[in-house]
LUMDRENVO-934792 format. One record per residue (C-alpha): residue number from 1; x, y, z; residue in one letter. Coordinates in steps of 0.05 Angstrom, whole numbers, padded with zeros to 5 digits. Example, Ala and Ser with C-alpha at 12.3 -4.5 7.8 and 13.67 -1.06 7.14 Angstrom:
2
SITE; drenvo; xx; yy; zz; zanu
SITE; 1; 00246; -00090; 00156; A
SITE; 2; 00273; -00021; 00143; S
% end
This chain:
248
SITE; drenvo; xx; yy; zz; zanu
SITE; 1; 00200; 05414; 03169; X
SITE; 2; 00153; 05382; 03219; X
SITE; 3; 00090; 05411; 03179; X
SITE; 4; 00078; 05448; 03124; X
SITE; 5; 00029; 05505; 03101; X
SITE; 6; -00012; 05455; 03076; X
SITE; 7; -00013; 05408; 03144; X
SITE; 8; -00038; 05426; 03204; X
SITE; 9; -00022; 05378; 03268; X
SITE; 10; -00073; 05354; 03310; X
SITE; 11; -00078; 05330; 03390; X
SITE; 12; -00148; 05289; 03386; X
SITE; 13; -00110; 05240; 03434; X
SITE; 14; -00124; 05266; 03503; X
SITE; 15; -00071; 05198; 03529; X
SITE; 16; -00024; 05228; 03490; X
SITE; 17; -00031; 05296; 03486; X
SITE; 18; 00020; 05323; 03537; X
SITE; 19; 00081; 05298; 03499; X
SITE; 20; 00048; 05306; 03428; X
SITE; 21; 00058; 05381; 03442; X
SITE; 22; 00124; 05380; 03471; X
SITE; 23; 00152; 05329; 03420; X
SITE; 24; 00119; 05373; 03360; X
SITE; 25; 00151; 05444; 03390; X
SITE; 26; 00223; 05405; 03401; X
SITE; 27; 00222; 05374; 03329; X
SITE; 28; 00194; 05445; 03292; X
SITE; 29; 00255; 05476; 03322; X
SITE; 30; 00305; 05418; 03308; X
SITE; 31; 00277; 05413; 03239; X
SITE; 32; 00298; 05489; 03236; X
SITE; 33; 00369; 05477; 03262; X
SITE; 34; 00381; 05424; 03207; X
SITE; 35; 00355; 05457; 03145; X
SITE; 36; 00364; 05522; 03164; X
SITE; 37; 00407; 05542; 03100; X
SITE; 38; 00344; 05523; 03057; X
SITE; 39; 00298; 05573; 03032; X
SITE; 40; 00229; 05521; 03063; X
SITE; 41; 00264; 05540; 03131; X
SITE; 42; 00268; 05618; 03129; X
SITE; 43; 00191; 05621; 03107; X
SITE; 44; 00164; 05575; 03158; X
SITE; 45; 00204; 05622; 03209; X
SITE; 46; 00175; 05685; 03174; X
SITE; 47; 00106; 05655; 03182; X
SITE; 48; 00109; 05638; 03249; X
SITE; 49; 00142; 05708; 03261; X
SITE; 50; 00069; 05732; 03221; X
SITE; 51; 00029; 05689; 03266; X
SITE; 52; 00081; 05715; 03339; X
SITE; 53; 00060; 05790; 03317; X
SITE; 54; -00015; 05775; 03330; X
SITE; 55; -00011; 05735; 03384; X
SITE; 56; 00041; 05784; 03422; X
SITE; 57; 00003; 05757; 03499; X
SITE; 58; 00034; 05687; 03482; X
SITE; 59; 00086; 05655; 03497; X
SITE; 60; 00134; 05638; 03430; X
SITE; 61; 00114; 05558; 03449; X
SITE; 62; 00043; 05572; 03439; X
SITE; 63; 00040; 05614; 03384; X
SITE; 64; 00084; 05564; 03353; X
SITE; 65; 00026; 05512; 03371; X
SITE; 66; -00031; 05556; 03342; X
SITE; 67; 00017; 05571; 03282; X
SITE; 68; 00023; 05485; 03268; X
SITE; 69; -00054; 05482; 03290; X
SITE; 70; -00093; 05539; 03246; X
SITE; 71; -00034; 05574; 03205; X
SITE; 72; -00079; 05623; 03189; X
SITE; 73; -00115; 05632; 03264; X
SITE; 74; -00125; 05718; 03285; X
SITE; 75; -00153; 05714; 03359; X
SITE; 76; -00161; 05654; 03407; X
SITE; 77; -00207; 05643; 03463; X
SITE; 78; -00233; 05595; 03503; X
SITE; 79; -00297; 05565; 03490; X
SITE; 80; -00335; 05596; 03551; X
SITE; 81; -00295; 05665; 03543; X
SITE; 82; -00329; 05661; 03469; X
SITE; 83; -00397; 05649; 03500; X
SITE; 84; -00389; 05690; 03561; X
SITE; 85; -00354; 05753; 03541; X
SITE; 86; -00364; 05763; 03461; X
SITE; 87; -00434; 05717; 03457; X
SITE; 88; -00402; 05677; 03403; X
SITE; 89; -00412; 05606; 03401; X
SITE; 90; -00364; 05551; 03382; X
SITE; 91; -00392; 05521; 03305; X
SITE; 92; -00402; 05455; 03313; X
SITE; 93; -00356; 05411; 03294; X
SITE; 94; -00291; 05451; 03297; X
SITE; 95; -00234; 05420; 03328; X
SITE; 96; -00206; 05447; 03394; X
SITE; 97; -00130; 05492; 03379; X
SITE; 98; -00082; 05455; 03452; X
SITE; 99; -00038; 05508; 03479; X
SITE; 100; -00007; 05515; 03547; X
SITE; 101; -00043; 05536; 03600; X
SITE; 102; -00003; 05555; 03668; X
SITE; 103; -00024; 05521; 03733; X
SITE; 104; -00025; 05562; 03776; X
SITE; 105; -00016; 05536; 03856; X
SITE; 106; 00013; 05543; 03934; X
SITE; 107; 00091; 05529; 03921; X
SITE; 108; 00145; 05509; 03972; X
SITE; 109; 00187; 05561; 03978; X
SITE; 110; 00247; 05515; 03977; X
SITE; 111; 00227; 05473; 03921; X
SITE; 112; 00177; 05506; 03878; X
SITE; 113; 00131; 05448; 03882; X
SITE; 114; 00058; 05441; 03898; X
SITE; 115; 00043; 05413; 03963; X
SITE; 116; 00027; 05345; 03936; X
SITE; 117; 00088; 05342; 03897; X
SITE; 118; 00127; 05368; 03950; X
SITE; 119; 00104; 05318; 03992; X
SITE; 120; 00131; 05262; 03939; X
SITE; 121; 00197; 05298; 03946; X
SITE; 122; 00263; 05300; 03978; X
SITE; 123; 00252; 05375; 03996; X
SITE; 124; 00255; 05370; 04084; X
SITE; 125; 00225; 05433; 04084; X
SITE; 126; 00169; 05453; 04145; X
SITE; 127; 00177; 05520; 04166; X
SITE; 128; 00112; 05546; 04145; X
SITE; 129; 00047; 05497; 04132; X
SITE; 130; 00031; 05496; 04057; X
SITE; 131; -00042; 05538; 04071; X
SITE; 132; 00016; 05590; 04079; X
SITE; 133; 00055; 05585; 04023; X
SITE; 134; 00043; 05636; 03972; X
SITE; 135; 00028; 05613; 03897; X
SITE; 136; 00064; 05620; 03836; X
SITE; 137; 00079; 05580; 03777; X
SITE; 138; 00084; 05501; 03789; X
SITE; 139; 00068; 05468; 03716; X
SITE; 140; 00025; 05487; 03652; X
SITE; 141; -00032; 05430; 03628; X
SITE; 142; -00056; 05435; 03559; X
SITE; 143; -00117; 05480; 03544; X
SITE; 144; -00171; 05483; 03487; X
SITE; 145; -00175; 05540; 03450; X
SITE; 146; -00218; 05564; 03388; X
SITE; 147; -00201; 05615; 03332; X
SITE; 148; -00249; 05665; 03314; X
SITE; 149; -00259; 05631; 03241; X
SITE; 150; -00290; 05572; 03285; X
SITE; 151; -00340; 05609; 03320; X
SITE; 152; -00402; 05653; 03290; X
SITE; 153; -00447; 05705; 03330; X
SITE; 154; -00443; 05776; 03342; X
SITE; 155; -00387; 05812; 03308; X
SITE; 156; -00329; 05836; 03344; X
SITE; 157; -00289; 05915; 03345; X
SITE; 158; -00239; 05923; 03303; X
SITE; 159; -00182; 05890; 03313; X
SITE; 160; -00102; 05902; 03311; X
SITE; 161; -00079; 05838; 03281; X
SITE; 162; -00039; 05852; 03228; X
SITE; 163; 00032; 05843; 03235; X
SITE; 164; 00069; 05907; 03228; X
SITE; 165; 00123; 05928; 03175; X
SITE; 166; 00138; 05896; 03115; X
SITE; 167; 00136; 05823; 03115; X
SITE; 168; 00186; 05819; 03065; X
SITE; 169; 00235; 05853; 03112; X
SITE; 170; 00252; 05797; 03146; X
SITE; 171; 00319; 05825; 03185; X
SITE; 172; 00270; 05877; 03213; X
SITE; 173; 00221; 05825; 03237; X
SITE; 174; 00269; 05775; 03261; X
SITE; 175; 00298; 05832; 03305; X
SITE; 176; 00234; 05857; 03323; X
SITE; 177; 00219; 05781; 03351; X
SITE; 178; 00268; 05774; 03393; X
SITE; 179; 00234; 05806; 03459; X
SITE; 180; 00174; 05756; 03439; X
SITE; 181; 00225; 05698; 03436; X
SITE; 182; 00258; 05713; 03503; X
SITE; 183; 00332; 05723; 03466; X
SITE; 184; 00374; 05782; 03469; X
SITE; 185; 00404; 05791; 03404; X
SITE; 186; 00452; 05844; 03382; X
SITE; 187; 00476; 05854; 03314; X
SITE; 188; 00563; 05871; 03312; X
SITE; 189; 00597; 05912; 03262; X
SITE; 190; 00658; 05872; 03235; X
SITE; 191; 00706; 05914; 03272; X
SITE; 192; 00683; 05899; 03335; X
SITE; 193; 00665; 05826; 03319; X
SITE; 194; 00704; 05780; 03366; X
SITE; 195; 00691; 05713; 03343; X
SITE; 196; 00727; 05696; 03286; X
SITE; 197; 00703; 05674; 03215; X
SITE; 198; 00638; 05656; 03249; X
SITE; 199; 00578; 05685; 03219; X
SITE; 200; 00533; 05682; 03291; X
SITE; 201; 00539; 05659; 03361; X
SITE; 202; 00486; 05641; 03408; X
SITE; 203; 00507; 05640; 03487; X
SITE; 204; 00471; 05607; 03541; X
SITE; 205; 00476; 05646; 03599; X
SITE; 206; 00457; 05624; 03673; X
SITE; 207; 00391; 05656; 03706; X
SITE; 208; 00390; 05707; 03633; X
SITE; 209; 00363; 05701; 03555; X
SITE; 210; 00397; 05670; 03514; X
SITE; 211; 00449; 05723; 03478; X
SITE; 212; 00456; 05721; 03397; X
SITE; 213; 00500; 05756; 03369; X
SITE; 214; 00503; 05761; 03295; X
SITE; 215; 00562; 05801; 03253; X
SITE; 216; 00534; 05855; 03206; X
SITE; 217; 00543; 05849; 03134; X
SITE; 218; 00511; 05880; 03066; X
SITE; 219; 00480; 05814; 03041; X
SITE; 220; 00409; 05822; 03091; X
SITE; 221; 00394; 05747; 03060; X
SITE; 222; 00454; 05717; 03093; X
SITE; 223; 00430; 05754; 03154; X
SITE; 224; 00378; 05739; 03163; X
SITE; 225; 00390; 05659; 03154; X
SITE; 226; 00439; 05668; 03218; X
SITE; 227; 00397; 05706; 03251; X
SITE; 228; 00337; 05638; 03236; X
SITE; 229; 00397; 05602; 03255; X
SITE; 230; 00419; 05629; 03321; X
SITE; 231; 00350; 05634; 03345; X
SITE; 232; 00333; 05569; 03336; X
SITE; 233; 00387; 05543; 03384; X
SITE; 234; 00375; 05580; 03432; X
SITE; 235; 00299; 05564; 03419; X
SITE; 236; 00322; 05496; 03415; X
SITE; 237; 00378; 05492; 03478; X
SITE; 238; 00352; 05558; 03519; X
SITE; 239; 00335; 05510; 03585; X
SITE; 240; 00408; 05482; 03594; X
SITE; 241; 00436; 05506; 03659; X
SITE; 242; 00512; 05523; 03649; X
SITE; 243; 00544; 05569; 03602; X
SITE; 244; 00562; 05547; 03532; X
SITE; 245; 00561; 05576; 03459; X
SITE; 246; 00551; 05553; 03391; X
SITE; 247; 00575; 05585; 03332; X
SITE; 248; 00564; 05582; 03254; X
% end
């Protein structure tokens, strides 16, 4: 896998940062496709689904980044959200935890661009100037972020952060994941299963989720590996543009 319990990655390199975290998300999830069948595979999954059920605000990219960061991380902030709005203070020392941050700006409402990018462009759009332009979603630049283990000052309410259910029920959880994930998933009694002596399928479907669909069977192990299965590619694959399915 692309770390281990006992790893954690680091992004000290501010040159490099940028693709660091994309190239460690991309090779967590290929590293799942290929050794999916191994028993390593299905508990790194179940940890990060442990780490997804306290950080249910984020995204399944960043919780997979806090997960590879500070496996054992509760609640994130920023370092002036620490100071400002729980007077906690970062312990000196720590090491920041990157995740995405969105950047939020005016966008062309033909390209989705920023107005300096759309400048840069081949968009010919000019029916409104870009002070009119309303804003929405153009990019995400990484952001620091601390756990509460790296900060010390006044105590905080009680907190929900366990995960819920069972974590040995991992069927359950993996189901339970899949709004987090952005995948629809749907589990098919044999009798209605349409896709042969495969054990999952996971379709890519234009401008939707992903869809897995998984056939039902009495052995919840096996299950549960196609379910890790199927929602890694479509982890893996979910920002192709044109319909396609892949099947185990």
């Amino acid at each position: 896998m692309a770390t281990s319990s006992s790893s954690r990655e680091t992004f000290d390199d501010s040159d490099t940062r940028h693709d660091e975290m994309h190239s460690t998300i991309e090779a967590w999830i290929q590293d799942l496709v290929d050794e999916v069948d191994s028993a390593v595979s299905s508990e790194q999954f179940k940890q990060w689904l442990d780490v997804q059920s306290r950080f249910h605000d984020y995204s399944h990219r960043n919780t997979l980044l806090i997960k590879l960061q500070c496996p054992h991380a509760t609640r994130v902030a920023g370092y002036r959200t620490w100071q400002n709005e729980f007077d906690r203070h970062v312990s000196e020392g720590e090491k920041a935890i990157w995740i995405w941050a969105p950047i939020i700006a005016k966008q062309c409402p033909e390209c989705g661009n920023s107005p300096s990018y759309h400048e840069r462009s081949d968009c010919e759009y000019n029916d409104t100037e870009p002070d009119d332009w309303n804003k929405g979603l153009v990019g995400f630049r990484p952001a620091p972020v601390f756990d509460i283990s790296q900060t010390e000052g006044e105590p905080l309410p009680e907190l929900e952060t366990e995960a819920n259910g069972n974590a040995g029920e991992l069927v359950p959880a993996l189901l339970e994941a899949s709004s987090a994930l952005e995948v629809a998933v749907e589990v098919v009694s044999p009798r209605e299963w349409s896709h042969g002596s495969a054990k999952g399928v996971c379709q890519y479907r234009l401008e939707k989720q992903p869809l897995v669909e998984v056939r039902d069977r009495k052995n919840e192990a096996d299950l549960a590996v196609t379910l890790v299965h199927e929602y890694a590619h479509a982890l893996l694959h979910g920002g192709i543009d044109t319909d396609s399915i892949t099947k185990i």
